[in-house]
Backbone atoms as SQL, in Angstrom:
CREATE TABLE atoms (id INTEGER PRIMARY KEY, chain TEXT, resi INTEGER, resn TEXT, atom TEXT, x REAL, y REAL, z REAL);
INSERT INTO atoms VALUES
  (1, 'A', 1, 'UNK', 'N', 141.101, 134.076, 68.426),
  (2, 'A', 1, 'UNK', 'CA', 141.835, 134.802, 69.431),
  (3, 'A', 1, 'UNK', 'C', 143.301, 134.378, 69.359),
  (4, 'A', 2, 'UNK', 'N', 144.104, 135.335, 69.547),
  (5, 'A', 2, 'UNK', 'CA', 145.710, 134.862, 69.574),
  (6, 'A', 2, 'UNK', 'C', 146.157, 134.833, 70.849),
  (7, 'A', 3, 'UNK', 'N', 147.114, 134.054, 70.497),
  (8, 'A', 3, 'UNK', 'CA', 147.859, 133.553, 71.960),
  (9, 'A', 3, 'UNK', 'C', 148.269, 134.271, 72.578),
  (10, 'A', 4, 'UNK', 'N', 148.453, 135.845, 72.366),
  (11, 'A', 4, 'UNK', 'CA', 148.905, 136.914, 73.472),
  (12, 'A', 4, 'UNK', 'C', 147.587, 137.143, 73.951),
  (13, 'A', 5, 'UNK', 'N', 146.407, 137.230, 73.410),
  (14, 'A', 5, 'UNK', 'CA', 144.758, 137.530, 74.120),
  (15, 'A', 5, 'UNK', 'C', 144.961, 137.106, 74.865),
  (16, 'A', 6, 'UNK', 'N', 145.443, 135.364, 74.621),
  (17, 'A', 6, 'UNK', 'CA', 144.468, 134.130, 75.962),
  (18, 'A', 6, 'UNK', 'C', 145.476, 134.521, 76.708),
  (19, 'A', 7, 'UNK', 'N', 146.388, 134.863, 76.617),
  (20, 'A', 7, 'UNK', 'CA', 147.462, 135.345, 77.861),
  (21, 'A', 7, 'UNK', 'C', 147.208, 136.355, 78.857),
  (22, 'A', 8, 'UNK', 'N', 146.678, 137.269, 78.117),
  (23, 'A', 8, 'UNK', 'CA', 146.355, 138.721, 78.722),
  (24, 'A', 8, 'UNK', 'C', 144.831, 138.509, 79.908),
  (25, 'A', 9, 'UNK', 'N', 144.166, 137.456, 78.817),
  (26, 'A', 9, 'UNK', 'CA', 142.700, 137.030, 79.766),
  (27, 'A', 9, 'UNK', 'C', 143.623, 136.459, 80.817),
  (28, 'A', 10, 'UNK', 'N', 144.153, 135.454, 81.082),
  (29, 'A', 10, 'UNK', 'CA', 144.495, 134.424, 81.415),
  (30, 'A', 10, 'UNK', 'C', 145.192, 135.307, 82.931),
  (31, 'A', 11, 'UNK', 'N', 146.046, 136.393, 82.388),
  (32, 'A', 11, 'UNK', 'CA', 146.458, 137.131, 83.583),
  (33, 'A', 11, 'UNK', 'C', 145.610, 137.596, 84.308),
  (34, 'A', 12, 'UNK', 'N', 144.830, 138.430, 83.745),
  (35, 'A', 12, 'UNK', 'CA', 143.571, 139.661, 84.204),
  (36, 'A', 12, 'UNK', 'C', 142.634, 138.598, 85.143),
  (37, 'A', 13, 'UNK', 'N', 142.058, 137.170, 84.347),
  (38, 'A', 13, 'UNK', 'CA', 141.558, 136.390, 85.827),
  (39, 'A', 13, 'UNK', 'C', 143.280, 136.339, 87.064),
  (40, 'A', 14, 'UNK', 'N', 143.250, 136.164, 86.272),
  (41, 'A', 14, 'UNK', 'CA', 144.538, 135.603, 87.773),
  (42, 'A', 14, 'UNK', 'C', 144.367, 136.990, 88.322),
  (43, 'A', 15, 'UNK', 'N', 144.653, 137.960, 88.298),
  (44, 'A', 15, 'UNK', 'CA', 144.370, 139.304, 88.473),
  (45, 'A', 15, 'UNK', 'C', 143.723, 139.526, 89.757),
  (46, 'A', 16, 'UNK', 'N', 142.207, 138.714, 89.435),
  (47, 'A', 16, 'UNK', 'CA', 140.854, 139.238, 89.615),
  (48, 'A', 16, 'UNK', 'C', 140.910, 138.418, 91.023),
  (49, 'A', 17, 'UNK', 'N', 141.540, 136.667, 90.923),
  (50, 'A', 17, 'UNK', 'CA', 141.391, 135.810, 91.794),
  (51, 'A', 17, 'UNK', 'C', 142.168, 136.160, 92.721),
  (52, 'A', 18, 'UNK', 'N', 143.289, 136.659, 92.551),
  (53, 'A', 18, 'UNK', 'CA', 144.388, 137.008, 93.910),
  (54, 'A', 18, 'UNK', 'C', 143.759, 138.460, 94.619),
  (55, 'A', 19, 'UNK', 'N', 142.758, 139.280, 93.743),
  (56, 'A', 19, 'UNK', 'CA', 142.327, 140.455, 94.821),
  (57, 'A', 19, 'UNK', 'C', 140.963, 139.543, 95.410),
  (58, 'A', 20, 'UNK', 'N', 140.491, 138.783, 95.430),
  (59, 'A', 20, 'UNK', 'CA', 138.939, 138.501, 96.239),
  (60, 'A', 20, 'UNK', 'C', 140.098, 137.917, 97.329),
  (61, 'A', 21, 'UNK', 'N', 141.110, 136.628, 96.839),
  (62, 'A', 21, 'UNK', 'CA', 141.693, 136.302, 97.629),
  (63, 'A', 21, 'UNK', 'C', 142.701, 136.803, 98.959),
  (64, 'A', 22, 'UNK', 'N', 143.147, 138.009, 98.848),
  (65, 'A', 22, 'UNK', 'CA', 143.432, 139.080, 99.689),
  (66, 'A', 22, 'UNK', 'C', 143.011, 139.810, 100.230),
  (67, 'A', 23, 'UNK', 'N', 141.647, 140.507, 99.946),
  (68, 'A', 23, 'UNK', 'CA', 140.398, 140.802, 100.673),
  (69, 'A', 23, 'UNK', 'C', 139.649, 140.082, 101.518),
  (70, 'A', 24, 'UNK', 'N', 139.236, 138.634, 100.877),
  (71, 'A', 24, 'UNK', 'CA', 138.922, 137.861, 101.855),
  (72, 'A', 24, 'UNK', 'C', 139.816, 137.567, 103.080),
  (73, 'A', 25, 'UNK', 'N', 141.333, 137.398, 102.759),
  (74, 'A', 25, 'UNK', 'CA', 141.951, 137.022, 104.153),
  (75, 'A', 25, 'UNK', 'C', 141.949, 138.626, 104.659),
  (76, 'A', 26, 'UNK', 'N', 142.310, 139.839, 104.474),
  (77, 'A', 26, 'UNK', 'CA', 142.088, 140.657, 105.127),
  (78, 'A', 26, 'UNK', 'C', 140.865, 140.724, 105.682),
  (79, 'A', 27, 'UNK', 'N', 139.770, 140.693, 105.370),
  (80, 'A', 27, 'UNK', 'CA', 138.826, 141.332, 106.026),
  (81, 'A', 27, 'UNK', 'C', 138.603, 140.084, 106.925),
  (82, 'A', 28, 'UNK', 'N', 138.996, 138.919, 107.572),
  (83, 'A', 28, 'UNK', 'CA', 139.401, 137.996, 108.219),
  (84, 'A', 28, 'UNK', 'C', 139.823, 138.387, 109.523),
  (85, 'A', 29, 'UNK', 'N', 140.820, 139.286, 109.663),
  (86, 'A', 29, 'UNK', 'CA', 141.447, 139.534, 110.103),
  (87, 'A', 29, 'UNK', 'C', 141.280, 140.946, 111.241),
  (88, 'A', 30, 'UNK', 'N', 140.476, 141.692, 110.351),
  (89, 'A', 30, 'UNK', 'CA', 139.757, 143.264, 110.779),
  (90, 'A', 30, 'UNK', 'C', 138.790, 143.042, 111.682),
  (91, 'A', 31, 'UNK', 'N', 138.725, 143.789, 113.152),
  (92, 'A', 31, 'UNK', 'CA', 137.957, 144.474, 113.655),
  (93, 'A', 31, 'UNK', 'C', 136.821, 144.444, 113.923),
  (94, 'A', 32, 'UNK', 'N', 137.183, 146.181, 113.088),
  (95, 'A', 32, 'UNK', 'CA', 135.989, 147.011, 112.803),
  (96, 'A', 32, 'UNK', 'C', 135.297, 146.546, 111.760),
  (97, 'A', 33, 'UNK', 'N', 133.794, 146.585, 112.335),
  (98, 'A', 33, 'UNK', 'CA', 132.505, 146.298, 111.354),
  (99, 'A', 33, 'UNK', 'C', 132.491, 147.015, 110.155),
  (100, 'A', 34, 'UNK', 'N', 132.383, 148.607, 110.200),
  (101, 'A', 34, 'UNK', 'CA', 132.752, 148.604, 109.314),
  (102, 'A', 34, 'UNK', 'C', 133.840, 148.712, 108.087),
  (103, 'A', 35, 'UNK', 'N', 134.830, 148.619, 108.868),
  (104, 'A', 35, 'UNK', 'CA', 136.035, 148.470, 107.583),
  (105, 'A', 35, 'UNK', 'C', 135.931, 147.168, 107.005),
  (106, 'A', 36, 'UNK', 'N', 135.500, 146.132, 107.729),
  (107, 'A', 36, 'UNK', 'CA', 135.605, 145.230, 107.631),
  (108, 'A', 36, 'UNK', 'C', 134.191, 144.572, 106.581),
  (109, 'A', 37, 'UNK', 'N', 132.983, 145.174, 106.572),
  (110, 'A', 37, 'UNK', 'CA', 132.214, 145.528, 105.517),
  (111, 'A', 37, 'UNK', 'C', 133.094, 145.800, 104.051),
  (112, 'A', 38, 'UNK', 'N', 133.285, 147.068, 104.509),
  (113, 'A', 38, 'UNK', 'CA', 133.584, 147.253, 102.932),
  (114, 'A', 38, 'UNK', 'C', 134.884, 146.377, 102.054),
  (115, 'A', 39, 'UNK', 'N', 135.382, 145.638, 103.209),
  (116, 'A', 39, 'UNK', 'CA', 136.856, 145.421, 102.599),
  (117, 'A', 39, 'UNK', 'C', 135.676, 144.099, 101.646),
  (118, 'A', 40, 'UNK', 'N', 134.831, 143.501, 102.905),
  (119, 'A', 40, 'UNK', 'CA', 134.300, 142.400, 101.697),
  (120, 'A', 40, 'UNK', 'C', 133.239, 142.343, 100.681),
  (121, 'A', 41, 'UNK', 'N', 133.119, 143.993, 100.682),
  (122, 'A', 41, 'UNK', 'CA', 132.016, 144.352, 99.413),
  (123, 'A', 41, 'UNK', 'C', 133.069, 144.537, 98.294),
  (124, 'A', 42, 'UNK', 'N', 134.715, 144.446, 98.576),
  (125, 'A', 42, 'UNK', 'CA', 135.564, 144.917, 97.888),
  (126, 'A', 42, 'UNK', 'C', 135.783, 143.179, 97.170),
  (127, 'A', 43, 'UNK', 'N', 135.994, 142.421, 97.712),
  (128, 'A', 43, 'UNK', 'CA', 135.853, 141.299, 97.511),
  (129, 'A', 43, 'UNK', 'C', 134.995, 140.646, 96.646),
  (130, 'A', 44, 'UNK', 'N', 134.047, 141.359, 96.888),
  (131, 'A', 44, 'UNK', 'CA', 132.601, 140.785, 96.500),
  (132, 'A', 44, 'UNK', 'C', 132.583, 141.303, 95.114),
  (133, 'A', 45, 'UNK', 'N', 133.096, 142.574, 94.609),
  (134, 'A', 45, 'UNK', 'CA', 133.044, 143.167, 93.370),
  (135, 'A', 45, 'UNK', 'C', 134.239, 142.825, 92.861),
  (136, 'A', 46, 'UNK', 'N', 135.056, 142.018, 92.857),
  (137, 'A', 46, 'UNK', 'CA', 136.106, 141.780, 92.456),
  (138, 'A', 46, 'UNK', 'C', 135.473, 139.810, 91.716),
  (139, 'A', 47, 'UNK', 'N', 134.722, 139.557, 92.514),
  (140, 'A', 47, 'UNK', 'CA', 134.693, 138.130, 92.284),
  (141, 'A', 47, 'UNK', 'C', 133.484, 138.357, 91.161),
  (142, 'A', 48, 'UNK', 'N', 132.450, 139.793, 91.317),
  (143, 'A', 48, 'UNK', 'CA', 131.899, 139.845, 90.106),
  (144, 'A', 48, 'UNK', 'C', 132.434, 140.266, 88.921),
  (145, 'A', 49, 'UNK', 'N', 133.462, 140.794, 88.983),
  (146, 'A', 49, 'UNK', 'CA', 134.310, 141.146, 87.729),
  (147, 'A', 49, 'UNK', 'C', 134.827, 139.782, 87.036),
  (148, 'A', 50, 'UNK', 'N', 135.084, 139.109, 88.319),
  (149, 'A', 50, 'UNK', 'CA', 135.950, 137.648, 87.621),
  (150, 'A', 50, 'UNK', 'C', 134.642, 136.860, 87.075),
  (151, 'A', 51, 'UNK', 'N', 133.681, 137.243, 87.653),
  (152, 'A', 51, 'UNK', 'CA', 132.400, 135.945, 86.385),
  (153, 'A', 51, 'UNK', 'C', 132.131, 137.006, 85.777),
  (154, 'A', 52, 'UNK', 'N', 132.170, 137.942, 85.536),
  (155, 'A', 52, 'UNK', 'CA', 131.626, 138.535, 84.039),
  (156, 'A', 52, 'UNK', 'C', 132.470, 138.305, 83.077),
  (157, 'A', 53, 'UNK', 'N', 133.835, 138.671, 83.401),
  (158, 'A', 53, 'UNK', 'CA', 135.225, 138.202, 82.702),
  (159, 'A', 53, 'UNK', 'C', 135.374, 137.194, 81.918),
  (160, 'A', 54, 'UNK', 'N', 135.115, 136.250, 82.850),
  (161, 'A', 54, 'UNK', 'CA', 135.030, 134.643, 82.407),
  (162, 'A', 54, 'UNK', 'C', 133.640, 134.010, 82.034),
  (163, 'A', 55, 'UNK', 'N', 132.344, 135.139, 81.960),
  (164, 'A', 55, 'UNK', 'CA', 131.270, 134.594, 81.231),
  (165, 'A', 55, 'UNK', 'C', 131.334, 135.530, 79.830),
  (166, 'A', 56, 'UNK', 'N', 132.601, 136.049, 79.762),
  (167, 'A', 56, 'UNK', 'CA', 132.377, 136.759, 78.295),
  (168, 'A', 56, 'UNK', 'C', 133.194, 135.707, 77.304),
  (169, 'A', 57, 'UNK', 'N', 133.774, 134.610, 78.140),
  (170, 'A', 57, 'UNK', 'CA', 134.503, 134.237, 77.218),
  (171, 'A', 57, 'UNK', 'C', 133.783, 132.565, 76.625);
């Protein structure tokens, strides 16, 4: 792999970690049940993207 790959991975997690991390504090913050559902199913599929991501590597 070349050093622009591990870069590009390297972003795309960072990517992945700052949206669970912004979802989680939003949906923190919300209400409503359900907005507040989906914001952390939004979360939730974001943190599975980041272990598939990082179990491909």
């Amino acid at each position: 792999m070349t050093s622009k790959e591990l870069l590009y991975i390297e972003d795309a997690l960072g990517h992945e970690k700052y949206f669970q991390t912004k979802f989680r504090e939003t949906a923190s913050q919300i209400q409503d049940a359900d907005l507040k559902a989906c914001i952390e199913q939004m979360a939730e599929k974001h943190s599975q993207i980041f272990k598939n991501f990082y179990g491909m590597l």
